[in-house]
N, C-alpha and C positions, 0 to 999 in steps of 0.2 A: 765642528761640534754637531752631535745629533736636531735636526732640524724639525720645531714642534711645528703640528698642523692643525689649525682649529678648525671644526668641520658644524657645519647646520647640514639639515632635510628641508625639505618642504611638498607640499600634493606636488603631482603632477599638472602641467598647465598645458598638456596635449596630452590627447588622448592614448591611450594603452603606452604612455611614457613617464619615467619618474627625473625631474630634475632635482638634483644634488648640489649644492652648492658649497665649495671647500676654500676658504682660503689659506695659503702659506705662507708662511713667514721662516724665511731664513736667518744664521746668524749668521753675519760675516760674508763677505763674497760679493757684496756688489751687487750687481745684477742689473741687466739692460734691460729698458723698458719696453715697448710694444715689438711688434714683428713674429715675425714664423720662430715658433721655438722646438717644433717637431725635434728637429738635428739632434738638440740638447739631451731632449725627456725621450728615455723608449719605455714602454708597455709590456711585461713578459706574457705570455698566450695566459687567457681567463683560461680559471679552473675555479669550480663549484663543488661544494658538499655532495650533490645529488644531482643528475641529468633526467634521471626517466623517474617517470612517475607514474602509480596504480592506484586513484583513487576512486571510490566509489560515489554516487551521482548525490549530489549535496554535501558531500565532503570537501574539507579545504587540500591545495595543495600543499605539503609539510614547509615550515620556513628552511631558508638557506642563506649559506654564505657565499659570495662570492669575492675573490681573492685575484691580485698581480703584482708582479714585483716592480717597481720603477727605479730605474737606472740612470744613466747619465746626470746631467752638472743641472740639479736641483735648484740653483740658486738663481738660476735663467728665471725660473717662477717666480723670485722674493718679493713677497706681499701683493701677486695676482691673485685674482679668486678664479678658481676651476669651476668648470658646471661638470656634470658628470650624468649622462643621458642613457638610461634604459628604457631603450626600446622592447614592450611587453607586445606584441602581435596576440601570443594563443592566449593573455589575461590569464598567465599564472598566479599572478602579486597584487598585492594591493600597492595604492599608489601612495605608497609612503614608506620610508627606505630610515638605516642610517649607515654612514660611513663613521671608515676609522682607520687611522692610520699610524705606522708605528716603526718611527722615525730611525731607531737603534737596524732595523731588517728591512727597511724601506719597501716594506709591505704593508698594500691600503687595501680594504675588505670592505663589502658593502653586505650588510644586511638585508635581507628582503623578506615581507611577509607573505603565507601561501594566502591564495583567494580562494573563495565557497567556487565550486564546478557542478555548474550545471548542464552541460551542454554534452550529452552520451556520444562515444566513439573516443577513436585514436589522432589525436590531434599532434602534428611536431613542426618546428621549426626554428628561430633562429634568434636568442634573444640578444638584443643587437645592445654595446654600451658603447658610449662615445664620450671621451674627456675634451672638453674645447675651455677656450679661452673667453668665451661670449657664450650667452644664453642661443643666440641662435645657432651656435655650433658651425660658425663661420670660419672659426681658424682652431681646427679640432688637432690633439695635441697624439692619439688613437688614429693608426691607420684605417681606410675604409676596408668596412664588412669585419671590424674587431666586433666580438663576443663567443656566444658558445653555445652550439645545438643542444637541444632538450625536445622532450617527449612529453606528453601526460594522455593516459588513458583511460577515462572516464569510463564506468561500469554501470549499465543503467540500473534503477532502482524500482523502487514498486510500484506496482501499475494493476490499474481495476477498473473494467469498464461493464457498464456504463457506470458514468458519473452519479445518474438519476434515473430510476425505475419506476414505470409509473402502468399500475394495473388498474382498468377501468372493465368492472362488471356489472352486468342487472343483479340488481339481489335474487337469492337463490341458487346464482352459479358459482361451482367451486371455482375462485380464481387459480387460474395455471401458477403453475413453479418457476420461477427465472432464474437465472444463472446470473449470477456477478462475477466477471471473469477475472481471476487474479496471476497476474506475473509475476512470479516473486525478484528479487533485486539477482543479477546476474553472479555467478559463484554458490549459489544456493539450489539447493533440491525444491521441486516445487511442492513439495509439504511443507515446506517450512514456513508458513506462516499461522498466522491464528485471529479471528475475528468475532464478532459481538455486536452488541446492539450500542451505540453511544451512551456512556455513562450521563443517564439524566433525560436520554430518548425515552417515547412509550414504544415495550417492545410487545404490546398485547398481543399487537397485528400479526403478526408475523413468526414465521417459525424459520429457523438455519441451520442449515447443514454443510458440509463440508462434501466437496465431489473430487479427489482426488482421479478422476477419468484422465488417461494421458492426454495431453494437447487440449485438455479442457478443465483445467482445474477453476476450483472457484468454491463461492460459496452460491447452495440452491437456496433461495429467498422461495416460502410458499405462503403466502394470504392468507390467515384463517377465514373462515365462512360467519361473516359478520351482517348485522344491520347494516341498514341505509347511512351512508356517512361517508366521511372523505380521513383517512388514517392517515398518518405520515412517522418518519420513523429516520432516522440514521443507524446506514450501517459502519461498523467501522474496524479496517484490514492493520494488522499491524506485521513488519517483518523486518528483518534486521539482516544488512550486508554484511559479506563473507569479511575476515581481517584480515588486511595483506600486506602490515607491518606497520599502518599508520592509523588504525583503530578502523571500529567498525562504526557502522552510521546504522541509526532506526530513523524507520519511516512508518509514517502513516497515511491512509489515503481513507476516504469518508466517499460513502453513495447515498445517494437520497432516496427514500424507498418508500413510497406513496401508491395507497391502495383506495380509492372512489367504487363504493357500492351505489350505484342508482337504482332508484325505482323499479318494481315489475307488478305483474299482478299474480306474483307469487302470496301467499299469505305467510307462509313460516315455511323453512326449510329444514332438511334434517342434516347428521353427520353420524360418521359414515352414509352414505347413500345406498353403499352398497357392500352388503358382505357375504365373505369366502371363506371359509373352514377347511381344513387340508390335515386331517388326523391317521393315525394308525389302529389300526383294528385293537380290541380292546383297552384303548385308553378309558379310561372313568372318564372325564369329564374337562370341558376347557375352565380356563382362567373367567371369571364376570366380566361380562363389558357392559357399556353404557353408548348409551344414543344421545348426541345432544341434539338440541333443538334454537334456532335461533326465528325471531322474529323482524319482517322488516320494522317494522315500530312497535314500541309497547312489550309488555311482559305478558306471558301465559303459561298454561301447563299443558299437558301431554296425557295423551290416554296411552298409556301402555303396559294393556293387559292383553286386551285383544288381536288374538293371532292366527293365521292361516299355513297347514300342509298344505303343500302341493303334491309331488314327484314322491314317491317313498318307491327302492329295489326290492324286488322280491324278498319275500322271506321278514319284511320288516314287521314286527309282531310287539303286541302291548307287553309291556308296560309302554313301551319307548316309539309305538307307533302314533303319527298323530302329538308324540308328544315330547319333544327331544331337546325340542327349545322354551325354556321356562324360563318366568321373572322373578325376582324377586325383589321388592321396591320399585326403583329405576333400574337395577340392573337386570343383566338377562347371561344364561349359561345356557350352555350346548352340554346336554348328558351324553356320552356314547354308551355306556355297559349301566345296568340297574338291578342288582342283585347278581342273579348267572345268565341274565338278556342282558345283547348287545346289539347294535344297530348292525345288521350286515355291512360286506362291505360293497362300495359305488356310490351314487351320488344320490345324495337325500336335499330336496327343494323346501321351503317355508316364505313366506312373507309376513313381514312387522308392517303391519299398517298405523299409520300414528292420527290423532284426529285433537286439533287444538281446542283444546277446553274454555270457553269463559271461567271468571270468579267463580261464578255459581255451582259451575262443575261441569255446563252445558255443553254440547260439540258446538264446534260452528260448520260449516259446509265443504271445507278443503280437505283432502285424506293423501295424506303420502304414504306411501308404501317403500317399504325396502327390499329387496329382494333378500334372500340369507343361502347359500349352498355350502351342504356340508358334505365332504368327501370322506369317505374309510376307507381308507389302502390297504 
């Protein structure tokens, strides 16, 4: 008569191994007690669901079956309990199993769960199972080097370095632009990601761009031109692994982006520092722009009315000589043509000088100057 088998799991009690423990119970037959019962019980060659595997770097391996058929006079086992010993070396699985067995096809199956993989590259060898008689697999029932080769090949995942950017300037100076260097997860085009300030970061600091440059892709991190103070900021990369039939995996990766303006004996700085105009011959006129002004400490205002030609090309005549760069408010526009006069073409020179006002209205004693050139092609 068909012979039930009652089966438990349990963790692992050595490492990268799962012990299974199964007892049988035969009906009928008898059955001799200890000794070598190899003779008896054979083992048909393990076969598995899946041997190789593609997953990507924090992905689990997918779970699997593994399956044998057992043969000869059963009843040698009645009411031994089997261990059932997977040997995991590459830590595909977690250490916790279940067996099942089914008595009508005298086929026993062990389930296994896939593990999280973090460890990039191609990794293969030999996952080893062993049925014995005893926990320590002293009178093993499985010839030696029974189990079944397997593969798994981990795809790395994203990557951004530096971890933590850290720009230290004298007030006054524009801090440089850094690069955050992003690797997108393997399988993906290196656009394919997208990045941000951390939801709940201050992103006042800081301004981001995206540099798809070959072999330097990233996001450019630039400093805005701030007071005295210490900013700090999270950036943060997000990108999602290619799917190569076991789903895809998102990742995220955070840099710490910290900007320290120290002390100078700057008194207030401007922005732009310096501007460039690059027009065609009779265009009317550019777009307004504005200057900002930042102080190391404190609040002020700005004289900016007061202004100086320099350079003007031959040929450069009123209305627009001498006067080509006008304010209005805080803004300021570059006129090229003013009525049927236009500015020649070649390089026309100016300077915006700026002078920090007191409340009162007063200058104080530091003057920045901007340089302004405007070209007509």
């Amino acid at each position: 008569m068909p012979m039930p088998v009652r089966s438990v799991w349990r963790p692992a009690v050595a490492a990268a191994a799962l012990i299974l423990v199964t007892t049988l119970v035969a009906c009928g037959g008898g059955g001799g007690g200890g000794g070598d019962t190899r003779s008896g019980v054979e083992f048909s060659a393990l076969a598995a669901s899946t041997t190789r595997f593609d997953v990507p770097e924090g992905g689990s391996t997918p779970d699997i079956a593994l399956s044998a058929q057992i043969s000869g006079n059963l009843a040698e086992l009645d009411g031994k309990t089997l261990y059932v010993r997977i040997d995991d070396g590459l830590g595909l699985f977690e250490p916790a199993a279940r067996i099942d067995y089914n008595a009508s096809t005298r086929q026993a199956s062990v389930a296994l769960t896939g593990r999280q993989q973090t460890l990039t590259g191609l990794r293969s060898g030999r996952l080893g199972v062993r049925v014995c008689l005893d926990v320590a697999c002293q009178n093993a029932l499985t010839p030696p080097g029974y189990g079944i080769d397997m593969s798994v090949n981990v795809r790395a995942g994203l990557r951004t370095t530096p971890s933590e950017l850290l720009v230290r300037v004298p007030f006054g100076t524009l801090p440089p632009t850094s690069l955050v260097r992003v690797v997108v997860p393997e399988g993906r085009t290196p656009s394919e990601f997208s990045a941000g300030i951390v939801a709940g970061a201050d992103g006042t600091a800081f301004d981001l761009s995206r540099d798809l440059t070959p072999g330097s892709e990233g996001i450019r991190v630039a400093p805005r031109l701030l007071p005295v103070g210490r900013y700090q900021s999270r950036l943060e990369v997000v990108a999602t692994s290619a799917d190569t039939g076991f789903g895809a995996q998102s990742y995220v990766q955070e840099s710490s982006l910290v900007l320290e303006v120290e002390p100078s004996d700057v008194d207030f700085a401007v922005l732009p520092s310096v501007l460039d105009f690059t027009v065609d011959y009779g265009t009317q006129r550019l777009q307004p722009f504005t200057v900002g002004a930042v102080a190391q400490t404190g609040s002020f205002r700005l004289d900016p009315v007061v202004y100086d030609h320099g350079e003007e090309p031959p040929g450069t005549a009123y209305p627009l000589r001498g006067a080509w760069l006008r304010t209005a408010g805080e803004a300021w526009s570059v006129v090229v043509c003013e009525g049927t006069s236009c500015l020649p073409r070649g390089v026309h020179r100016a300077t915006l000088p700026f002078v920090r006002l007191t409340a009162a209205g007063f200058p104080t004693g530091q003057v920045v100057e901007v340089p302004v050139t405007l070209t007509v092609r």
